[in-house]
C-alpha positions, 0 to 999 in steps of 0.5 A, spaced: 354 431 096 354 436 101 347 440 101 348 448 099 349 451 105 347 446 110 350 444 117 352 436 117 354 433 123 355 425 124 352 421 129 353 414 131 347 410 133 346 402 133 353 400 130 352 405 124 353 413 123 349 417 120 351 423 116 345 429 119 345 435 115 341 442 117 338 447 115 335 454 118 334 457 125 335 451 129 331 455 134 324 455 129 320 448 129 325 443 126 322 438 121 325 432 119 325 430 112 326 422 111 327 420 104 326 413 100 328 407 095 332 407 092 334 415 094 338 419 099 337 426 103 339 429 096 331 427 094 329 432 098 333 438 097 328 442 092 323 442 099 329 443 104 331 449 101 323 452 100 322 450 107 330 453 111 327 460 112 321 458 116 323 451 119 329 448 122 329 442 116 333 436 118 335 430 114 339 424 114 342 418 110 338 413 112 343 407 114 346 404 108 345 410 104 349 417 101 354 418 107 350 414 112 354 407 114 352 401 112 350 396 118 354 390 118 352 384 116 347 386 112 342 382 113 337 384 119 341 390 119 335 394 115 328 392 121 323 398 122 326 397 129 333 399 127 330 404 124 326 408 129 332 407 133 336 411 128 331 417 127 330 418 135 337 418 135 337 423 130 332 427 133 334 427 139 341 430 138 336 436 133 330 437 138 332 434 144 326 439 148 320 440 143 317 434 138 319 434 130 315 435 125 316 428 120 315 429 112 317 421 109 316 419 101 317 413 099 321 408 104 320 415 108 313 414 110 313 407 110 318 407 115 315 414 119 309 411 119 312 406 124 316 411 129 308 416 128 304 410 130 310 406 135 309 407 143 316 409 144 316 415 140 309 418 142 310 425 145 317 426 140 313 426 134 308 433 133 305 431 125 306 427 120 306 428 112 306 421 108 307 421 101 307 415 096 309 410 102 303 407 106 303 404 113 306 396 112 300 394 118 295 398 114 297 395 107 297 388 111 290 390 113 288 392 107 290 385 103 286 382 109 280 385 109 280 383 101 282 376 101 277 374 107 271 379 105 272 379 096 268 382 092 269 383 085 271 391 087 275 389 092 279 384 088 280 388 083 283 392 087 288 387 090 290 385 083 291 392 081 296 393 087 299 387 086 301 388 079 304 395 081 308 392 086 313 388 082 318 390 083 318 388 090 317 381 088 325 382 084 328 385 090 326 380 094 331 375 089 337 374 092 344 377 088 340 380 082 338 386 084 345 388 088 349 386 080 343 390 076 344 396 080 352 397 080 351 395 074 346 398 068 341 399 071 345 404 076 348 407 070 342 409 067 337 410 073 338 417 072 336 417 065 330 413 066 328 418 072 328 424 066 324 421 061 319 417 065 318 421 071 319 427 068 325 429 073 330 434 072 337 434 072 341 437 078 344 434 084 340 428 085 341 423 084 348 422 087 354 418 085 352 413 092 346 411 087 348 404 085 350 403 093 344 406 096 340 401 092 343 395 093 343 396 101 337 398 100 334 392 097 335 390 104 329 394 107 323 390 103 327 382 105 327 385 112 320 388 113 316 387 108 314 379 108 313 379 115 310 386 116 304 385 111 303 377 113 302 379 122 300 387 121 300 390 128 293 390 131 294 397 135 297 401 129 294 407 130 298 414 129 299 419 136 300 424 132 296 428 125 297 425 119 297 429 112 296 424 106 300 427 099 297 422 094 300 423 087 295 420 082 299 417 077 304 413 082 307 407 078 307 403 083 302 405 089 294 405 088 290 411 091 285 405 094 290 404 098 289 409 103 280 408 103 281 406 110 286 411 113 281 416 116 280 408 122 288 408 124 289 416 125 286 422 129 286 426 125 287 426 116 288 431 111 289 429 105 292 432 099 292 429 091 297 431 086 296 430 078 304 427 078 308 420 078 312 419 084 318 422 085 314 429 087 319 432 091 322 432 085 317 434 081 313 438 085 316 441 091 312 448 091 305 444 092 309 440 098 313 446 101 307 450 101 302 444 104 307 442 108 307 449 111 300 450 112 300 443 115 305 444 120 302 451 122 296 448 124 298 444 128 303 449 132 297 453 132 292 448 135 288 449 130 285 444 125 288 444 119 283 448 113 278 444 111 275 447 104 268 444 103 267 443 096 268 438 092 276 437 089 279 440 096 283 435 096 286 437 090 285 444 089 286 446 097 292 452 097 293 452 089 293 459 086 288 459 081 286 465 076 279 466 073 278 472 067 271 474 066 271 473 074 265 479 075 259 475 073 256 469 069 261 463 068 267 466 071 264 469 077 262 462 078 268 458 076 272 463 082 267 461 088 268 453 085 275 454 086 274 458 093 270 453 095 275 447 094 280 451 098 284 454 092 287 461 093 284 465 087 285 471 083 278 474 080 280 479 074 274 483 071 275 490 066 269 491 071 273 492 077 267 493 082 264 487 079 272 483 081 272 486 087 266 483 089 267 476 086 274 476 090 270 478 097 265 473 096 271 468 095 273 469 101 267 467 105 265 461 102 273 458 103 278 461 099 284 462 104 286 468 099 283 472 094 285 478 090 281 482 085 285 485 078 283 490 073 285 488 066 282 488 059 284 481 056 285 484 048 290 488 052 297 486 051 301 490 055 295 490 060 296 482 061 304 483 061 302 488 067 297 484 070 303 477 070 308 481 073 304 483 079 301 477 080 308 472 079 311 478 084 305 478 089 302 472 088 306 466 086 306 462 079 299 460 077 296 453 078 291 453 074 289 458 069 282 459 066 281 463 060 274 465 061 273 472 059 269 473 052 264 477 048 258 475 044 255 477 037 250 475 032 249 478 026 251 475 018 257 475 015 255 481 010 252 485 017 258 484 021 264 489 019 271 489 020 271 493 026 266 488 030 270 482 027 277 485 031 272 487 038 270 480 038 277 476 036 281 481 040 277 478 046 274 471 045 282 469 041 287 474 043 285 474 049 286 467 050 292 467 047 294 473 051 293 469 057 295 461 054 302 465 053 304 470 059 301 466 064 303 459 061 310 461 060 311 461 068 309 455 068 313 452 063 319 456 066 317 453 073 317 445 071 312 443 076 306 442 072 299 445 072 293 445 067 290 451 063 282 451 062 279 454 055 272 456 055 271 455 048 263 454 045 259 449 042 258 454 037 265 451 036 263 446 034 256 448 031 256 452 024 251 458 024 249 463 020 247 467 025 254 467 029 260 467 024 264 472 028 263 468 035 263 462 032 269 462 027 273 466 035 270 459 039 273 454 033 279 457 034 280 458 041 278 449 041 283 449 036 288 453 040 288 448 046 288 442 043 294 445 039 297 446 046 295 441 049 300 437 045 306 442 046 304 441 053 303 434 054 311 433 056 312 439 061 307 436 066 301 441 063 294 440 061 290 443 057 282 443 056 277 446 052 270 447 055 265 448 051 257 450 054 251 450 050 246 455 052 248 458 059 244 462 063 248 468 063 249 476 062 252 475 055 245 476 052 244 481 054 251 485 053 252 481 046 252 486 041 248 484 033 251 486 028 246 491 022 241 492 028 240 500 031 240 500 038 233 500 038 233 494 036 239 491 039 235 493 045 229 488 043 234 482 040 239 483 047 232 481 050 229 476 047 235 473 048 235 473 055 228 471 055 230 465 052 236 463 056 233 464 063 228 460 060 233 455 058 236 456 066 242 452 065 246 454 071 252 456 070 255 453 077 254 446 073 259 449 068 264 451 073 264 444 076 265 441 069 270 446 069 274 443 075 273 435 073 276 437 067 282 439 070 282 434 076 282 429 070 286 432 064 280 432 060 281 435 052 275 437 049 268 438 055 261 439 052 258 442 058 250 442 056 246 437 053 245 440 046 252 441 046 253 434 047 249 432 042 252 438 038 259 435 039 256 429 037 253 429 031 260 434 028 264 427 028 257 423 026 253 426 022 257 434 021 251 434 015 246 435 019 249 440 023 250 443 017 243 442 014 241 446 021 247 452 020 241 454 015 235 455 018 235 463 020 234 464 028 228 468 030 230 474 035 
């Protein structure tokens, strides 16, 4: 299979020609792009496309692969010698004056980490982007380190990684591999790719499949027994390295990578919520930090470095926060910005959004915008969607954040306060779960969609019947969504403080009261919650570990923990103190 609008050429080198095809301005900086096991360049071909109108992109068949002959015999045929014979080939013929920018996955990287770290190629290689693939020195070294210094963390570790790489133990059998993949294996790869890695169907993989993985059997019999047991001392990368770990790989351990910072000048790393197959299942996030990456490089700058916690998670994500003028909200923007991610604050209040967004960008965020919207508003959200999906790109990360309080009794409380309260703290969040999640549905690249609910969730309260049935329904919503879109690659959470030392008291309203006392009541309760202090920087941290680790339900506070708590142990005793009538 030709890639769409790509240039392809044949290059001999070491008794095998290779099938090299381009993308873009070969006058751009040329980034080659070398795929893994058991694939052929057509892996990367969502990437290349995304990458064509900024660089001269570069991929070929590795020997034995797609349209690539297979060396004769095969046997020795596939050493990580021959293989750095075939890429400078390659990028000789394709940038024969300026160094390449090399992006590996898979089998990819481990063999890219032997042309970055090999003399022979220094001064050809201009950055380096790894993914799912480590070096096979820095893994030799890994086990050594382990075996001759054990510790009960270290050799669980070993033993992880150990049973991951089962697969290797079956490629180094000979014959069964070769028969399983022309066989039934072959037939129902594509299949498997789909429903465990959550694939999509299209032009990979290629009808070569069956083939490719035979010959490609021969990269691990040839390299991987004698590289791990005499790693290489000097092993040390001559050019930047960016790290992309997904954090669900099958088949590597993130642990692999502890030591990296030692064997490279200078790393960025990047963590990813998918399986393996990323350039398949996230090529947006790859285009784009590869994109950053290499312009870093190119412009002699270091790649950015957010200071937060999760950068490596977040850094160049585009998340957006309602509610972002203050409180809760305007906190959860600056933890984003702080961890690198390009954020949009949208607030009714649009002074109070554009002073969010500008803070944002001086403690870290490489971009960040305010809006102006009204969250019960539909048309409004719809609008607001439009131009952030035209302007922006399709969210990350959503936080649904925006909410309004009421206290009152059920029989104070009117029908017009029970419509201004769901209008913002439900359909507000249904508003945003629908528009902007739809986009990443339709994307097929994941994302996560965070919910701030309440304790009150959770806490009846004859005072706050309004507020808490909209918070009940809001944590009923997301874990309803969180089932539909568990298949698509997207997390759902619900956050839910307890008392938060916010604005919302003293903006809150409180039903049967007239102003004068409303006034009082809005300042009693202040009072009381500056008492409390519980800050709300602590819940946008609880916020950005739910997402870091696709967390359902999150109390925030301690008495919402133990609220949470006692709902699914003793819900009568929550029930027994829904009784007892608050004094304002």
């Amino acid at each position: 299979m030709t890639l769409k609008g790509a240039r392809e050429r044949r290059l001999a080198t070491g008794g095998v020609e290779l099938c090299v095809a381009e993308l873009g301005d070969p006058e751009a900086p040329t980034v080659v792009l070398v795929h893994g096991y058991p694939d052929s360049k057509e892996v990367w071909s969502e990437v290349a496309v995304r990458l064509a109108d900024r660089f001269h992109v570069v991929l070929y068949d590795v020997r034995g692969h797609g349209r690539s002959t297979a060396p004769k015999p095969l046997r020795g045929g596939f050493t990580l010698a021959k293989l750095t014979d075939d890429f400078l080939a390659v990028v000789d013929a394709v940038s024969p004056d300026r160094p390449v920018h090399v992006v590996g996955h898979d089998w990819g990287s481990v063999q890219s980490w032997e042309f970055v770290t090999v003399g022979r190629t220094e001064g050809r290689i201009a950055s380096f982007t790894s993914m799912s693939g480590p070096s096979l020195d820095h893994f030799g070294h890994w086990i050594n380190a382990r075996v001759k210094r054990p510790t009960p963390r270290r050799v669980g570790q070993l033993l992880g990684q150990g049973a991951k790489s089962w697969y290797v133990y079956l490629l180094h059998t000979p014959v069964l591999p070769e028969l399983a993949w022309r066989g039934p294996l072959g037939r129902r790869w594509p299949k498997i790719l789909q429903r465990v890695e959550r694939v999509p169907a299209g032009d990979y993989p290629t009808a070569s499949l069956p083939s490719d993985a035979a010959h490609g059997a021969w990269l691990y019999r040839d390299n991987v027994r004698a590289r791990l047991t005499r790693p290489r001392p000097d092993a040390y990368a001559h050019a930047p390295v960016q790290l992309i770990t997904p954090q669900g790989d099958a088949f590597l351990s993130e642990r692999l990578y502890d030591d990296l910072e030692q064997w490279v000048p200078q790393l960025t790393r990047r963590t990813l919520p998918a399986k393996h197959w990323v350039p398949r299942t996230r090529p947006d996030q790859l285009a784009s930090w590869i994109e950053e990456f290499i312009m870093s490089v190119d412009g002699g700058r270091p790649a950015p470095k957010a200071t937060g916690r999760h950068a490596d998670r977040f850094g160049g994500q585009l998340v957006l926060v309602t509610g972002a003028g203050s409180g809760i909200g305007r906190a959860t923007t600056f933890a984003f910005a702080e961890a690198g991610a390009r954020v949009v604050a949208v607030d009714r209040d649009a002074e109070a959004a554009a002073r969010t967004a500008e803070l944002s960008r001086l403690i870290g965020a490489p971009q960040a915008w305010a809006e102006t919207a009204d969250v019960s508003d539909e048309q409004a959200m719809e609008k607001l969607a439009e131009k952030v999906h035209r302007e922006y790109g399709v969210l990350d990360v959503l936080v649904n954040n925006a909410g309004i309080g009421l206290s009152g009794s059920f029989f104070a409380t009117t029908s017009e306060d029970w419509r201004k309260v769901l209008d913002v703290n439900l359909w507000g969040v249904i508003h945003g779960c629908r528009i902007f999640g739809a986009r990443m549905v339709e994307r097929g690249q994941g994302g996560h969609v965070v919910n701030i609910a309440s304790a009150a969730a959770f806490q009846p309260s004859r005072a706050l019947p309004a507020y808490s049935t909209s918070k009940a329904a809001v944590l009923m919503l997301s874990e309803c969504l969180r089932a539909e879109l568990a298949g698509q690659g997207i997390g759902v959470s619900a956050i839910c403080p307890g008392i938060v030392n916010t604005n919302i008291t003293s903006t809150a309203r409180f039903a049967g009261a007239d102003e004068a006392e409303e006034r009082r009541r809005q300042k009693n309760s202040a009072r009381l919650y500056g008492l409390r202090n519980y800050p709300p920087e602590k819940v946008a941290e609880a916020i950005l570990e739910a997402v870091v680790h696709n967390r359902a339900v999150v109390p925030v506070t301690p008495e919402a923990r133990g609220a949470h708590l006692l709902s699914r142990l003793m819900p009568g005793a929550l029930r027994g103190l829904a009784r007892v009538e608050p004094k304002v």
